[in-house]
N, C-alpha and C positions, 0 to 999 in steps of 0.2 A: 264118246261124242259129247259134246256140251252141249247144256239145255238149250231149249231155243230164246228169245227173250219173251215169246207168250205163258212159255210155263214157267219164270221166274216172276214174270206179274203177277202171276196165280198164285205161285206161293206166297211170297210176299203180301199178297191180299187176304192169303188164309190166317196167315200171321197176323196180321193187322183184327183181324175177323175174331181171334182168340184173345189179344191182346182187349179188347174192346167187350168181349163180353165177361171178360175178370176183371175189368176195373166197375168201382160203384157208382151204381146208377140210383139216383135221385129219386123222388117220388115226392106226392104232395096228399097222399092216404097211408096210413098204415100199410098197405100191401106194397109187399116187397120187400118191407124192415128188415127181417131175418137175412136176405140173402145180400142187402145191403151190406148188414154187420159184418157177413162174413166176408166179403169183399173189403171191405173198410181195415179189417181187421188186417190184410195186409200192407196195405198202406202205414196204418199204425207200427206193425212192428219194423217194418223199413224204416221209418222217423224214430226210431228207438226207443217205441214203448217195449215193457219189461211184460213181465208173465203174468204180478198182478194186476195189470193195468186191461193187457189184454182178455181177463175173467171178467172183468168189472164191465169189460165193452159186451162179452155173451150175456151178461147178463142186464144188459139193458132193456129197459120196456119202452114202447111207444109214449110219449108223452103226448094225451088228447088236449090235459089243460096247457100244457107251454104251448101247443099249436092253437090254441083258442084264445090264449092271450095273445102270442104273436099275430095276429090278424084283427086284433082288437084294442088299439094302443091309441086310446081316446084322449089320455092327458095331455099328448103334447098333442096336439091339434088346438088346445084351448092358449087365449090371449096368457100374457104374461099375470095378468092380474089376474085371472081367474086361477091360473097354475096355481100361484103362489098361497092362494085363498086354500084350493081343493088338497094342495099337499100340507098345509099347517106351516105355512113360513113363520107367522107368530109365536108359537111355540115355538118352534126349531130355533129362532133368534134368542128367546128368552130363557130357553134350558144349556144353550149354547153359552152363553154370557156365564151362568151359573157353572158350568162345568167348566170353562177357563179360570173363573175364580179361583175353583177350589183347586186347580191341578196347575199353577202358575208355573211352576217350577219343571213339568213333565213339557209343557209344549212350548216352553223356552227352549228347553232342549232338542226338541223337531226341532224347532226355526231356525236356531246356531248350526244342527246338523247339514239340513236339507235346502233353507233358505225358506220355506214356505209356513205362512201363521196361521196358527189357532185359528183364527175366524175361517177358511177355507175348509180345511181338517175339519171343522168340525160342522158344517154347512153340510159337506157330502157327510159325514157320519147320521148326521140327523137325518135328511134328505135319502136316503140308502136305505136307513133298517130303523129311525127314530131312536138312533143310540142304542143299537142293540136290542134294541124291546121285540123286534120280530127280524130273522135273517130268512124266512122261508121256510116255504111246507113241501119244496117237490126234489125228487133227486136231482142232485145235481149233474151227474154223469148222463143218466136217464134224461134228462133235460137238453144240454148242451148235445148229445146224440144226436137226437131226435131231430134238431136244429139244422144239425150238419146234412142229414138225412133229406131234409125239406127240401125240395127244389129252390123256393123262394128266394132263400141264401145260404145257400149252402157253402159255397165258397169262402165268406166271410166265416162260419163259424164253425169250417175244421179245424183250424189250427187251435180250434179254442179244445173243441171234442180230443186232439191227441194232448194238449197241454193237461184236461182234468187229466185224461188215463196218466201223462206221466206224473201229476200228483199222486194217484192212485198209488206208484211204484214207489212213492217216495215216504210216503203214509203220511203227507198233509192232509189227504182224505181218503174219505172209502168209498167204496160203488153207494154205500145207502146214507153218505152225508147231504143233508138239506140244504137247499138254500133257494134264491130265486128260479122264477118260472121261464127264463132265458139262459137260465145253468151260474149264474154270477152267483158267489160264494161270500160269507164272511160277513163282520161288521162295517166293511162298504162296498161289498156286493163286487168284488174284482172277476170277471170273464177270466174261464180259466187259466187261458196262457197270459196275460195279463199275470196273472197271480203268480205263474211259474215262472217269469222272465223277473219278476220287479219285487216279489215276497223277498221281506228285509226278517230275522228273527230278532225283532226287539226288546224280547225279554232275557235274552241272551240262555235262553235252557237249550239250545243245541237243535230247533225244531221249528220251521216256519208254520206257525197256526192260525190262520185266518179267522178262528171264532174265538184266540184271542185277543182281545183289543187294544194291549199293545200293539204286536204284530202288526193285526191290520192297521194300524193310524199310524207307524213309523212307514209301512208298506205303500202306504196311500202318498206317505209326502214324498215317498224314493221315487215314487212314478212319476210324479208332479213333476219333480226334478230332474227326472232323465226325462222327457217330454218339455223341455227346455225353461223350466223355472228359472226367473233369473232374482237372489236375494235384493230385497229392498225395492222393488221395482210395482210397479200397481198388479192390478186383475182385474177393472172394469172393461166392457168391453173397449175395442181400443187401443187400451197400455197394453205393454208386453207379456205379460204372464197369462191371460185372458186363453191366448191360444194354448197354454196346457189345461185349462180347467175344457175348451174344446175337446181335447184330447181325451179328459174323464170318461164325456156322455157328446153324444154327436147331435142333440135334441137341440138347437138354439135358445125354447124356454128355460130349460134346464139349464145352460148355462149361465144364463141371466139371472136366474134365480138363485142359482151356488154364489155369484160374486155382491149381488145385491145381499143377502142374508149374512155373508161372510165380511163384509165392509161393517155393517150392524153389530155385529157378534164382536168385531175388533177394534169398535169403536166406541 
């Protein structure tokens, strides 16, 4: 006898019913993270994280301070002038100037590459981590997790949570590498898919490393550029290059700010 069509609704609902409670459910408290992860976790290996990738994701912790920063992102609320005040644009301009001096020959090199100049590259370097001086004190994995986790946005920042794990596989990093308190890594703070899609190895040792500073400043103008750099063309706002420094940081201060300091720095 064949079913009737009321017990294939029912199954079909049960299905739906099982299917629904394995996929990961969001949260906006620590509770629930564990059984998140473990849910998460296959989604991860469906997208083609590897074995180290998926250790790095069990061993993630809740991130209190990335969710205390994310809900507390005072800078860009402030005018352009204040930004540029609170973040050290002065400095960043004048250390910027001095480091194109002495390395003429290295971001000649970027620009004839990639089409994008020194003053930019080194605008978001400053701007980012002050030339390396600080990349971060929180995990990066643990971070960028925790993110995905959040209700808030979670959408936006899984693809970034499977990008760290697949660096994790590829030993650009480890579950306990540091870096910003939104999971962004390196000396310009690239989100981790971001880093997995656009990491260039510019020091040519066989190994994309973001807390090298080659790496990252060849990697930063390769994004630039695949985000529709066009060589010789401006970046105020505007002219046409303006929408890739968009593309960096989604903040409108900030981007005002990278093209204002970066016109100074190359001029």
């Amino acid at each position: 006898m064949l079913p009737s069509f009321k017990s294939l609704a029912l199954g079909f609902g049960l299905s739906l019913g099982a299917t629904a409670a394995l996929a990961a459910q969001c949260g906006n408290t620590s509770a629930g993270f564990d059984a998140w992860k473990a849910a998460f976790a296959q989604e991860a290996k469906s997208a083609g994280v590897g074995q180290r990738g998926l250790q790095a994701l069990a061993q993630a912790q809740y991130a209190k301070r990335t969710i205390a920063a994310d809900r507390n992102q005072k800078s860009f609320k402030y005018s352009l002038e204040k930004f540029m005040q609170v973040r050290g644009a002065n400095a960043i301009i004048s250390k910027g100037r001095k480091r194109k001096a002495q390395n003429a020959a290295y971001f000649q090199a970027i620009e004839q590459q990639y089409g994008v100049p020194a003053g930019v590259i080194l605008a978001i370097h400053g701007m980012e981590t002050g030339f390396g001086g600080f990349m971060g004190d929180s995990s990066v994995v643990s971070a960028i997790v925790t993110l995905s986790f959040d209700c808030r946005r979670s959408d936006f920042f899984k693809p970034h949570a499977i990008g760290a794990l697949k660096l994790v596989d590829r030993g650009s990093i480890t579950g306990s590498t540091k870096g910003a308190k939104h999971g962004e890594l390196g000396h310009t703070q690239f989100l981790p898919g971001n880093a997995l899609k656009y990491g260039v190895d510019g020091n040519g040792d066989g190994r994309v490393d973001f807390y090298n500073q080659t790496d990252a400043l060849v990697s930063t103008a390769n994004f630039l550029r695949q985000k529709g750099w066009k060589p010789g063309q401006g970046y105020q706002p505007g002219q046409p290059n303006f929408r890739a420094i968009q593309a960096w940081n989604a903040a409108g201060v900030y981007q005002k700010a990278i093209a204002i300091m970066a016109a100074k720095i190359d001029g």
